[in-house]
C-alpha positions in Angstrom: -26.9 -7.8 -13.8 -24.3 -5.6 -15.9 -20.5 -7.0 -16.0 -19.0 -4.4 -13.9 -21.5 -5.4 -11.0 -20.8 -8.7 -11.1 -17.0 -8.2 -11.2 -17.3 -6.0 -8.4 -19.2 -8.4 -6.2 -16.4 -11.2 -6.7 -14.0 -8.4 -6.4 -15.2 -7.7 -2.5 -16.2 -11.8 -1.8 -12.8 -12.4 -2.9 -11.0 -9.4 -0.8 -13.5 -10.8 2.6 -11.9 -14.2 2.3 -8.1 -13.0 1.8 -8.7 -10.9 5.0 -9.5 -13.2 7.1 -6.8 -15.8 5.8 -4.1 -13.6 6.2 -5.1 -11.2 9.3 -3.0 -12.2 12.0 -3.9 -9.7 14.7 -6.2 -9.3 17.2 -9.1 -7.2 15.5 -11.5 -5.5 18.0 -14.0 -3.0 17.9 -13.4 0.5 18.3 -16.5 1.7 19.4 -17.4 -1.1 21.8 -18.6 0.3 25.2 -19.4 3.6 23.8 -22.9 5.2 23.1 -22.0 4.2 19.3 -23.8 1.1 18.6 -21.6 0.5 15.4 -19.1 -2.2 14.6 -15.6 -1.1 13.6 -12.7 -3.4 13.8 -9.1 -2.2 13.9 -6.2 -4.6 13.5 -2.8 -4.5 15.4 0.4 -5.8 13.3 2.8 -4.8 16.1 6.7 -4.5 15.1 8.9 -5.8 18.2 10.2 -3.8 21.0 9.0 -0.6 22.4 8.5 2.9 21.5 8.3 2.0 17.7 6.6 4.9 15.2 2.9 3.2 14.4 0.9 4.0 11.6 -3.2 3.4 10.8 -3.6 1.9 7.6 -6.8 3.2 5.7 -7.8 0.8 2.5 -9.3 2.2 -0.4 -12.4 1.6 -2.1 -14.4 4.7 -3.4 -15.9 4.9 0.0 -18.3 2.3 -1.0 -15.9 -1.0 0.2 -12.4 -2.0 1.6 -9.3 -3.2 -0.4 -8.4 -5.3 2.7 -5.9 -7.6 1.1 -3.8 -5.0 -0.6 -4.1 -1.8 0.9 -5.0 -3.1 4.3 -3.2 -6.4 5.4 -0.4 -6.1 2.4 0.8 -2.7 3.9 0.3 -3.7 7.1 2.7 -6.4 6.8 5.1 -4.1 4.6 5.4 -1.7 7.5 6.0 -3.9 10.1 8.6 -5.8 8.8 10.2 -2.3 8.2 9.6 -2.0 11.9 6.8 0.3 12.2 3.7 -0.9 14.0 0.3 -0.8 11.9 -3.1 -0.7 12.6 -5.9 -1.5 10.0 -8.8 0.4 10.0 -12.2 -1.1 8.6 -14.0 2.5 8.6 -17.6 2.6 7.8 -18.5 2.7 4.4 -21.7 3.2 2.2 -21.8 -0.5 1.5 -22.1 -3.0 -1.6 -26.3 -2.5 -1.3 -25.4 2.0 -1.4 -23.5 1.0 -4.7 -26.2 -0.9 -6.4 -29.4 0.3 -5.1 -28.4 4.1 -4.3 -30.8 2.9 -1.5 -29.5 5.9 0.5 -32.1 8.3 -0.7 -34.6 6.5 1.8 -32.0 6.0 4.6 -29.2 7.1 6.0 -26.5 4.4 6.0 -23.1 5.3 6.3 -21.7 8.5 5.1 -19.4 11.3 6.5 -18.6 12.2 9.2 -18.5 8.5 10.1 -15.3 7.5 8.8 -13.5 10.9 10.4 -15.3 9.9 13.0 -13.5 6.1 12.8 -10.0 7.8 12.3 -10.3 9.8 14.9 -11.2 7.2 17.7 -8.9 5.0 16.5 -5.7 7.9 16.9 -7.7 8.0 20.8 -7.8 4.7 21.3 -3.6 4.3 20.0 -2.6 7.3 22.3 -4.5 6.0 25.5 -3.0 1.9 25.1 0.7 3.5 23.6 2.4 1.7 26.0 0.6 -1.8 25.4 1.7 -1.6 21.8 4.9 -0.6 22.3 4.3 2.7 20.3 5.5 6.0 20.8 2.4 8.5 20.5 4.1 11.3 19.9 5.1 9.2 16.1 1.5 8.0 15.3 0.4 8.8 11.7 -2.5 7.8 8.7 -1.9 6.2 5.5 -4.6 5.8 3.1 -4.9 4.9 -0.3 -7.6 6.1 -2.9 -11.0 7.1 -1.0 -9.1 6.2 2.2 -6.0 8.7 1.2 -8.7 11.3 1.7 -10.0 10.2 4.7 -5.9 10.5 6.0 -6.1 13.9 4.6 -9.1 14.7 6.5 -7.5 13.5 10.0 -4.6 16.0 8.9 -6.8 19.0 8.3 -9.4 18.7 10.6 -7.5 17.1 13.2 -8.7 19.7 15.9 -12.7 19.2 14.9 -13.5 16.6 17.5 -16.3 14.4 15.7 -16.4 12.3 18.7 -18.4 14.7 20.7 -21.6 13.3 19.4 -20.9 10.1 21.3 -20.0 12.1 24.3 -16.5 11.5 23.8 -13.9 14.1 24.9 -10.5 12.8 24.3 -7.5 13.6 26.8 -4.9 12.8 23.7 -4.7 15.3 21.0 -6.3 13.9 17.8 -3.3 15.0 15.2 -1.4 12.9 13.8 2.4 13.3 13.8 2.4 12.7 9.6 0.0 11.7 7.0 0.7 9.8 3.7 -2.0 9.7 1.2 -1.6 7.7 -1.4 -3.1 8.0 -4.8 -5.3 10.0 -3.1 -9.3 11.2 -3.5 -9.0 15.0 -3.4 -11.3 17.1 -4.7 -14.9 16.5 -5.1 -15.3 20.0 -6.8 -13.1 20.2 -9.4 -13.6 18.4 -12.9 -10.7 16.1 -11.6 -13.3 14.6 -9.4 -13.9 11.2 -8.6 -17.4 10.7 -8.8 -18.2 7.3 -7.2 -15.7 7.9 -4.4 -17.8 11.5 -4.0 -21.1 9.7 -3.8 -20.0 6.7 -1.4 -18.7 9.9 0.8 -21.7 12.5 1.0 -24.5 9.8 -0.2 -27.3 10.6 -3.2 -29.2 13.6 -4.5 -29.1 16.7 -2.2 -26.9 15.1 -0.3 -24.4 15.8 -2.7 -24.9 19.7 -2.0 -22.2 22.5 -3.1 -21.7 23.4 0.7 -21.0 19.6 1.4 -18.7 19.3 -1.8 -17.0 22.1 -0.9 -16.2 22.0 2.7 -14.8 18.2 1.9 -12.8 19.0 -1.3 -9.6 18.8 0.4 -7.3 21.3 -2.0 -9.8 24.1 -0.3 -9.0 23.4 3.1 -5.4 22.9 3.6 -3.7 24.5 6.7 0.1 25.7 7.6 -0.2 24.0 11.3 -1.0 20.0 9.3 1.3 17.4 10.2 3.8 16.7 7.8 2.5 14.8 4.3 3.5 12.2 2.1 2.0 12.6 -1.1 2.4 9.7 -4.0 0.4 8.9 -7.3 1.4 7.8 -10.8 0.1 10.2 -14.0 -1.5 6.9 -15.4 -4.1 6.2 -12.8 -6.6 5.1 -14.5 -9.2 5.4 -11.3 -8.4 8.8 -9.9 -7.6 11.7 -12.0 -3.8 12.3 -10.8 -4.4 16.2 -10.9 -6.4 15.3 -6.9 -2.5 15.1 -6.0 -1.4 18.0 -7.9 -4.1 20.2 -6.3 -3.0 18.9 -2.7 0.7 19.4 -3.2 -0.1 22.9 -4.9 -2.6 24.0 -2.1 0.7 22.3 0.5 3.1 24.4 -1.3 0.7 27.6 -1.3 0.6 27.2 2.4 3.8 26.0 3.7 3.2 22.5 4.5 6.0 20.4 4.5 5.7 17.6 3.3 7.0 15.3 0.3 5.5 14.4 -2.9 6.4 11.8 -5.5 4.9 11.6 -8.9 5.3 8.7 -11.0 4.4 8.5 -15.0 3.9 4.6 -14.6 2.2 2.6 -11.6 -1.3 2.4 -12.2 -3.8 2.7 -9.2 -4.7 0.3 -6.6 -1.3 -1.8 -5.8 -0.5 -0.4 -2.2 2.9 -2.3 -1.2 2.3 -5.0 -3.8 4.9 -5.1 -6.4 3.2 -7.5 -8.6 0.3 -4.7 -9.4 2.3 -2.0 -10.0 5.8 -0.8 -12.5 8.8 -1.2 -10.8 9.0 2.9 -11.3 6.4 3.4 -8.5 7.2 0.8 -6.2 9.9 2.4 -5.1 7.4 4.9 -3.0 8.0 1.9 -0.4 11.6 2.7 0.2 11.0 6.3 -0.3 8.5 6.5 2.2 10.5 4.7 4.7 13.2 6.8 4.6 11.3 9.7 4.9 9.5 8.8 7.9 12.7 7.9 9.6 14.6 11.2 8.7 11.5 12.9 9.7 11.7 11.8 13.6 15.3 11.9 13.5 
């Protein structure tokens, strides 16, 4: 079995331990009592009192696996004790077997829409029980990092196409978040920025990968004036994503009149979410930046 396999599959046994070590919330499944037979588990880290801002946390991972530690339970953490209420999303993803095998030419497996899909119930399921968490709905937003920073992007764009409908859902809430952050984000799957694996985990293998497909998901194409408000961060080093995906977004933002925020960074790497010890301490301010931005923005 090649190297990078095998550091992979420690990679993810290690990440699937941490989890559960360190998640302290309730985790339950999003899709339980629903014509979705699917297990998704979102995670509550709830900040005290009432009517705080919450946020879903999306992990990266090329849309093949989670980074649950870092970019999941890490950031969780981070934005709780900052007094924002987190929830972390374990959204379907092609799977360890996908990766390896590319065993999705002879099945179906999980690929979009299923994690807008995800998302999307879990801004639902926030709204409806806002006053069990002690949330404000009206200051619910996605953070993602990597693959998931373009599945945030996605529930900012395409926040009005209900992919819930094929489980008969209707929602009463409205599906938009109030802001988005991605973070070192997946943007384009068109341009020669593109980041391949995280393209394949996505759409799956062969025709699958078709120009409509790649198109209508390349993120850059698709931006809209009425988006929530963004927070965009990478570093110019990333040495997993190309850091032109951002440039694109902010461009296409800009083009557009999104507001929204972005902070490029010549040193940080890719991958250290809220963890100072993987990253420069040039990018690591994004934490404080971020904060401070999300509470001028509900001022």
């Amino acid at each position: 079995m090649p190297t990078r396999i095998i550091k992979i599959l420690f990679l993810l046994i290690s990440q699937t331990f941490c989890f559960h070590s360190f998640a302290d919330g309730n985790a339950f499944n999003i899709w339980e009592g629903t014509q979705c037979k699917e297990k998704v588990t979102l995670t509550p880290y709830l900040a005290p009192g009432k009517d705080n801002t919450a946020c879903i946390v999306c992990p990266g991972g090329s849309y093949f696996w989670l980074d649950r530690k870092t970019e999941g339970v890490g950031v969780a953490e981070w934005l709780r004790s900052n007094g924002i209420s987190a929830f972390v999303l374990e959204y379907r993803v092609a799977g360890i077997n996908a990766f390896i095998w590319h065993d999705r030419y002879s099945r179906r497996g999980h690929r979009y829409p299923d994690m807008l899909q995800d998302v999307q119930r879990s801004i639902e399921l926030i709204r409806d029980n806002a006053e069990k968490y002690g949330i404000n709905p009206d200051r619910l937003g996605v953070m993602g990092f990597s693959a998931g920073g373009h599945l945030s992007a996605m529930s900012g764009i395409f926040f009005d196409t209900n992919s819930l409908a094929t489980f008969g859902i209707t929602p009463t809430v409205s599906l938009k978040p109030d802001f988005i952050a991605p973070i070192y984000p997946v943007v384009s799957l068109v341009d020669k920025s593109t980041h391949k694996r995280s393209r394949r985990g996505l759409l799956g293998e062969g025709k699958a990968i078709s120009p409509e497909m790649k198109d209508s998901l390349s993120l850059e194409r698709h931006v809209r004036k009425e988006m929530p408000p963004v927070y965009l961060m990478n570093c110019i080093d990333d040495p997993i994503v190309d850091y032109h995906n951002s440039i694109l977004l902010d461009s296409a933002m800009t083009a557009k009149g999104v507001k929204h925020k972005y902070m490029q960074f010549k040193t940080g790497g890719h991958g250290f979410g809220a963890d100072p010890k993987k990253t420069t301490p040039e990018a690591i301010t994004w934490k404080e930046d971020f904060i401070n931005w999300l509470r001028n923005l509900f001022k």
